[in-house]
C-alpha positions in Angstrom: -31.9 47.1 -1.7 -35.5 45.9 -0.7 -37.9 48.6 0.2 -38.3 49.8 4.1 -42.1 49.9 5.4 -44.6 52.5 3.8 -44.6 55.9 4.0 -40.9 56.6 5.2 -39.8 59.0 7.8 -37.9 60.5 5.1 -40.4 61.4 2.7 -43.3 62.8 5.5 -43.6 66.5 5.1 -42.1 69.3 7.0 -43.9 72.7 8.3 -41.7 75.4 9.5 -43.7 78.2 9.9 -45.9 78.8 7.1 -43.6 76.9 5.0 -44.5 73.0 3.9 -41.5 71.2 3.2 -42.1 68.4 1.0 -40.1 66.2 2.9 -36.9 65.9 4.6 -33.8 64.7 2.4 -32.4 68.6 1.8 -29.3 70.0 -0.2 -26.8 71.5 1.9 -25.3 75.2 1.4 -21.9 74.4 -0.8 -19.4 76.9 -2.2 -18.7 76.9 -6.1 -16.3 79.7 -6.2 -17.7 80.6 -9.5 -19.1 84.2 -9.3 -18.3 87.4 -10.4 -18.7 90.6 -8.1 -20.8 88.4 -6.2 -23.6 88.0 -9.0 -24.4 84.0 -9.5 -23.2 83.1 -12.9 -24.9 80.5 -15.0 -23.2 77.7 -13.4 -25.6 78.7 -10.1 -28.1 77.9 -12.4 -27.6 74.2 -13.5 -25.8 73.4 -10.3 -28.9 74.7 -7.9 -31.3 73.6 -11.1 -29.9 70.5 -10.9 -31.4 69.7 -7.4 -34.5 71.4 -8.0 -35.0 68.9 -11.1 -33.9 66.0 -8.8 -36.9 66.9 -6.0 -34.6 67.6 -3.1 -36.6 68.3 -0.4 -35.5 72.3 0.0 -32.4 73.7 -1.9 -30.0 75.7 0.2 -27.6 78.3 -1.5 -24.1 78.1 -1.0 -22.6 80.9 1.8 -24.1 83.9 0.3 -21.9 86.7 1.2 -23.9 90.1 2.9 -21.1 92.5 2.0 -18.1 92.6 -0.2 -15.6 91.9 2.4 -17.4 89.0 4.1 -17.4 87.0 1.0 -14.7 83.8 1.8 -12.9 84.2 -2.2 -13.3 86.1 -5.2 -15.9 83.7 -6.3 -18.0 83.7 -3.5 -22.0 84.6 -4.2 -23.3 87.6 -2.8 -26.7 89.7 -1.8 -25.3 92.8 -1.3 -26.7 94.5 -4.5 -30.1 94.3 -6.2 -28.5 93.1 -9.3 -27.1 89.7 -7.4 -30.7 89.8 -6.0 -31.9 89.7 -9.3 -30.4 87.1 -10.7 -30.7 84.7 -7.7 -34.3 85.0 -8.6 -34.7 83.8 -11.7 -32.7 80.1 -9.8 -35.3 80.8 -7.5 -37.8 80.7 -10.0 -36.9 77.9 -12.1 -36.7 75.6 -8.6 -39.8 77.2 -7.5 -41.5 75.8 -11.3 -40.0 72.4 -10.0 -42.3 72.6 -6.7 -39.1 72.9 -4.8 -38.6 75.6 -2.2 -35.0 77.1 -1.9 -33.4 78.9 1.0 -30.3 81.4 0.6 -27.4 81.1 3.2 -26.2 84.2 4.6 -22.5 84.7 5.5 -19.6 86.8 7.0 -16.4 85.0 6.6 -14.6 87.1 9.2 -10.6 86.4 9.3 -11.4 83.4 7.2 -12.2 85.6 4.3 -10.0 86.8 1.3 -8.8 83.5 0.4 -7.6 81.8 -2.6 -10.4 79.6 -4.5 -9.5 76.2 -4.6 -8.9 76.2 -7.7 -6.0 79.0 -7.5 -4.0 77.0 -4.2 -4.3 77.8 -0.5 -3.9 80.4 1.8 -4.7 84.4 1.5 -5.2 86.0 -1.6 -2.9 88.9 -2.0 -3.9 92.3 -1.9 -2.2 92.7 -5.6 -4.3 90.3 -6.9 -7.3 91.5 -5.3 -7.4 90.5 -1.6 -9.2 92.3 0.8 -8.1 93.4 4.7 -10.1 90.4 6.4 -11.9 91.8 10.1 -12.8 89.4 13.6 -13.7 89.5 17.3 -9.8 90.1 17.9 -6.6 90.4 15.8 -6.1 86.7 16.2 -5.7 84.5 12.9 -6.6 81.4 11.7 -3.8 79.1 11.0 -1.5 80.8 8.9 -3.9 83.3 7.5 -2.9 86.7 8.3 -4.4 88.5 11.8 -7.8 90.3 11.0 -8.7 94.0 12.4 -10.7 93.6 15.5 -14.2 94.9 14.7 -14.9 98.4 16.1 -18.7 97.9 18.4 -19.8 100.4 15.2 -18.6 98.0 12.8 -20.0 95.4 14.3 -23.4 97.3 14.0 -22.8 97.7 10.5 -22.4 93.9 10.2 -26.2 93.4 11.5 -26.9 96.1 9.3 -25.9 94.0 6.6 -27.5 91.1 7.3 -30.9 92.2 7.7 -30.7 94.1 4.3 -29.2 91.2 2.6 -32.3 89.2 4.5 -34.6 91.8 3.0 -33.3 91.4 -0.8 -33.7 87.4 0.0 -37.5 88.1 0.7 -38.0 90.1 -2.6 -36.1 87.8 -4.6 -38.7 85.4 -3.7 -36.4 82.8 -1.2 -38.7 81.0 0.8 -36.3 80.7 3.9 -33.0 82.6 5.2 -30.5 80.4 7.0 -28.1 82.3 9.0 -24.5 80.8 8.7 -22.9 80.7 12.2 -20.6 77.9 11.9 -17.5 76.9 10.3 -15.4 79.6 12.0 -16.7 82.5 9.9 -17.7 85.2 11.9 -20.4 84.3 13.9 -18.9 81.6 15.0 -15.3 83.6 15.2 -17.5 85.8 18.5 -18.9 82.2 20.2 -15.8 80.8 20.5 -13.0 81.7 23.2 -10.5 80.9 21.1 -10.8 83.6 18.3 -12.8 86.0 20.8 -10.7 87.9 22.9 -12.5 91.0 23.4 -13.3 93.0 26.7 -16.2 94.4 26.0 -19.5 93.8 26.0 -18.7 91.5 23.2 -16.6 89.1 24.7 -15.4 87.5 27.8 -19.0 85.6 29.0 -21.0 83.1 27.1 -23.9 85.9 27.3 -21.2 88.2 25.5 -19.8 86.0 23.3 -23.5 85.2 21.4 -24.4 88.6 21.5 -23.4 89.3 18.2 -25.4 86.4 16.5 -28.2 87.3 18.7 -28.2 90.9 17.4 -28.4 89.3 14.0 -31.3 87.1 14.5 -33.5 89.6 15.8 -32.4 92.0 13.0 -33.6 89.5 10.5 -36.6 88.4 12.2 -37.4 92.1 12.3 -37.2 92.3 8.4 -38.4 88.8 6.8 -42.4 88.1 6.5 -43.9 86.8 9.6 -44.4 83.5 8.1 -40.8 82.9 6.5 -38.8 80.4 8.1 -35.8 81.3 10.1 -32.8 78.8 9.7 -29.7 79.0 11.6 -26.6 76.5 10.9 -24.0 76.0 13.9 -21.0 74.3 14.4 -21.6 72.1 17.5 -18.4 71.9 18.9 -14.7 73.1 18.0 -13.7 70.2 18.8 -10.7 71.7 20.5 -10.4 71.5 24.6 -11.4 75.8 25.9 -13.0 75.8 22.9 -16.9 76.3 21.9 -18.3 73.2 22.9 -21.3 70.8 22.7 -22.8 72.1 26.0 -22.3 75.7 24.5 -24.6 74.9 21.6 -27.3 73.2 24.3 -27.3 76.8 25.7 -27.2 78.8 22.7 -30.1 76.8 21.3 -32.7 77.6 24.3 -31.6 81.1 23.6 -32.3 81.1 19.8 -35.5 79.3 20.3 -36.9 82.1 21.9 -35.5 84.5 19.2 -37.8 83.4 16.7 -34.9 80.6 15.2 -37.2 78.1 13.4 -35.1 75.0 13.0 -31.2 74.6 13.7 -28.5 72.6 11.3 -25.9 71.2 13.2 -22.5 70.9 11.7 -19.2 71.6 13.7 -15.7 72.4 13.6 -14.4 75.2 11.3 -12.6 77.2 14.1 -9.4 76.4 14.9 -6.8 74.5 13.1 -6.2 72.3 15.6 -9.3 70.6 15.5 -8.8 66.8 16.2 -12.4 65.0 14.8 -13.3 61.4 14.1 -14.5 61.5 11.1 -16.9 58.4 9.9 -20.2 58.1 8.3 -23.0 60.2 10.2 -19.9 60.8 12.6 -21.9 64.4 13.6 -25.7 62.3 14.2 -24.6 62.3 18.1 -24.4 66.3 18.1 -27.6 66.4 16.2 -29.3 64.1 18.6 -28.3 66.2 21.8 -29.1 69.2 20.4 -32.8 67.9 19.3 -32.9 66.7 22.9 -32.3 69.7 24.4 -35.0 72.0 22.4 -38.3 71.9 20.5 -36.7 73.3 17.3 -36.8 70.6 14.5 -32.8 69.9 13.7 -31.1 69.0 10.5 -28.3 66.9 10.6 -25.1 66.6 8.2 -21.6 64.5 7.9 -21.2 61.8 5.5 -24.6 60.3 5.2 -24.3 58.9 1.5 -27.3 56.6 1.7 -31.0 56.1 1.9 -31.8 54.0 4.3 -28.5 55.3 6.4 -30.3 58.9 6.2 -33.9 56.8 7.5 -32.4 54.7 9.8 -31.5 58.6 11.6 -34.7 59.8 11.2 -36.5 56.7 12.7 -33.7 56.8 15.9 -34.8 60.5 16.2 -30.9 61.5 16.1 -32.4 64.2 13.8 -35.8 65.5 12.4 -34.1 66.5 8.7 -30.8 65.0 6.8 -28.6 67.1 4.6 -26.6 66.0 2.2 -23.5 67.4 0.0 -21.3 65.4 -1.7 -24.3 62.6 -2.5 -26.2 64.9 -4.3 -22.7 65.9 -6.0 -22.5 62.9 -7.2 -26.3 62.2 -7.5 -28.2 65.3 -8.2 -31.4 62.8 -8.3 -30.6 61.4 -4.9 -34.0 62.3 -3.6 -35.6 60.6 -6.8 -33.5 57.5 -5.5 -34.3 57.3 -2.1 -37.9 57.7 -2.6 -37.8 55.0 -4.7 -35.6 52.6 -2.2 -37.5 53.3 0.6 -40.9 53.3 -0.7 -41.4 57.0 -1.0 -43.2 59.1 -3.6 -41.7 61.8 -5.7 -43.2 62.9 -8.8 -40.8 63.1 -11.7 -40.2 65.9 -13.8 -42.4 65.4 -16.6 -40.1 65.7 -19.2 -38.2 62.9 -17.3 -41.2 60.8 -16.9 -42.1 60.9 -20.4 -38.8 59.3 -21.8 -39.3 57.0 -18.0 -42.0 55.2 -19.8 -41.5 55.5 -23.4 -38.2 53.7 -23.3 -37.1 56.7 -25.5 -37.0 60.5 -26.2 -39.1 61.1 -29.3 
């Protein structure tokens, strides 16, 4: 592929509050199912490591879970405890020794929690093999997952609890960003849409209701995080279900956020109802992106099938989004950054160990 014009969109550096990002191809938040008791095992660490060593622009943990029961499996990650906050920072320092910053992904799974790994099948995972009562807006369940508990206005206090000290563990363990997971039909995004919120209090019925709960959980972490640590948030655009949370919904909810002290807003959708009919195709999710970014000053980061350079450029240039994420490429490609930069013209400096052997044709 012949190079694209100097100094790419994708490689320009990105400031979100006191935070340069070096530029804008990023690693997106995906589960490995792999811990234990919610400590990162040392797959966390060559997995994450992986990107760091490949210059991704900023590493993003998969959903990190803020209290046992929020966690989606077993396996999930957690921050909960000071000893999963210490391990998460030695990752955090190995990617930090790589110049590459990393951000940790906060999450409530909500009714979608207590599940099998994929690994083990589908569907819950029973209560004798270590399941958990799952909790939600209302006692309505996803697809054949059993019904959760409808959270008590205490417990739901408790989860904003939770957050902000999981928030505040991220900050000592040396994360130079928090992303708030509010998408995917965990439990955030369980309260925004009316199809899993039922509720007749002051947390449910009206739109103003319905976000209260994520709103309550931004300030709570703004409250606790440094003044110049960036603020993430990642939403699911649309259910992509008619009565369901919807594009406009997210236009709303974004002015909102903005003024919350949200720094930049990752657009996914779907993830709440199992009816969800989506066309799926390569940067099939760039149009929510774009209308989002249209509708605020927060920079947006796109996801959805983007696979290659120039694809991830060419959405950059059409100002669809101001960052790209990626997940299954850099799967496939932990060095995907390394590749880009050096399709489209960009610069990226090799790990030295890697440039060594780069131009000596061999490892001595």
């Amino acid at each position: 592929m012949s190079k694209t014009t100097a100094d790419p969109r994708l490689f320009q550096p990105i400031d979100l509050r006191g935070l340069r990002v070096p530029h804008r191809l990023w690693v997106a938040a995906m589960c490995q199912y792999s811990a234990s008791e919610g400590v990162p095992a040392p797959w966390h660490h060559v997995h994450l490591g992986s990107f760091a060593i490949g210059r991704a622009g900023l590493v993003i943990t998969e959903a990190t879970a803020v209290s046992p029961v929020g966690r989606i499996s077993s396996g999930d990650t957690g921050i909960w405890t000071d000893q999963q906050a210490d391990e998460w920072a030695s990752i955090v320092d190995f990617s930090h020794g790589q110049g590459v910053p990393m951000a940790v992904q906060l999450a409530h799974a909500g009714r979608k929690a207590s599940t099998r790994t994929p690994s083990e099948g589908r569907g819950a995972l029973p209560f004798e093999e270590g399941g958990w009562p799952t909790v939600g807006p209302s006692p309505i369940p996803y697809g054949r997952l059993p019904a959760p508990r409808e959270l008590t206005t205490a417990e739901i206090g408790i989860v904003v609890a939770d957050f902000a000290a999981a928030a505040a563990r991220a900050t000592a363990a040396g994360f130079d960003a928090v992303e708030i997971h509010a998408a995917h039909g965990y439990l955030q995004h369980q309260f925004m849409s009316p199809l899993s919120n039922e509720r007749t209090d002051h947390y449910g019925g009206s739109f103003e209701n319905r976000i209260r709960l994520t709103c309550e959980i931004v300030d709570a972490v703004r409250a606790v995080i440094p003044a110049a640590m960036p603020l993430l948030i990642r939403v699911s655009a649309t259910d992509w279900v008619e009565g369901g949370w919807s594009l406009a919904d997210t236009v709303r909810l974004a002015g909102e956020l903005e003024q919350r002290g949200i720094d930049f807003i990752s657009v996914s959708s779907a993830g709440n109802d199992h009816r969800q009919e989506i066309a799926v195709g390569p940067g099939y999710q760039l149009p929510l992106a774009r209308e989002i970014r249209r509708a605020t000053s927060l920079p947006v980061g796109a996801a959805g099938l983007i696979t290659s350079p120039q694809q991830a450029e060419t959405a950059l240039v059409d100002e669809a989004a101001d960052v790209i994420f990626a997940a299954r490429q850099f799967l496939r490609e932990p060095s995907f950054a390394l590749r880009a930069a050096a399709e489209l013209g960009g610069f990226l400096e090799w790990p030295v160990q890697y440039r060594m052997a780069r131009f000596q044709g061999s490892i001595p």
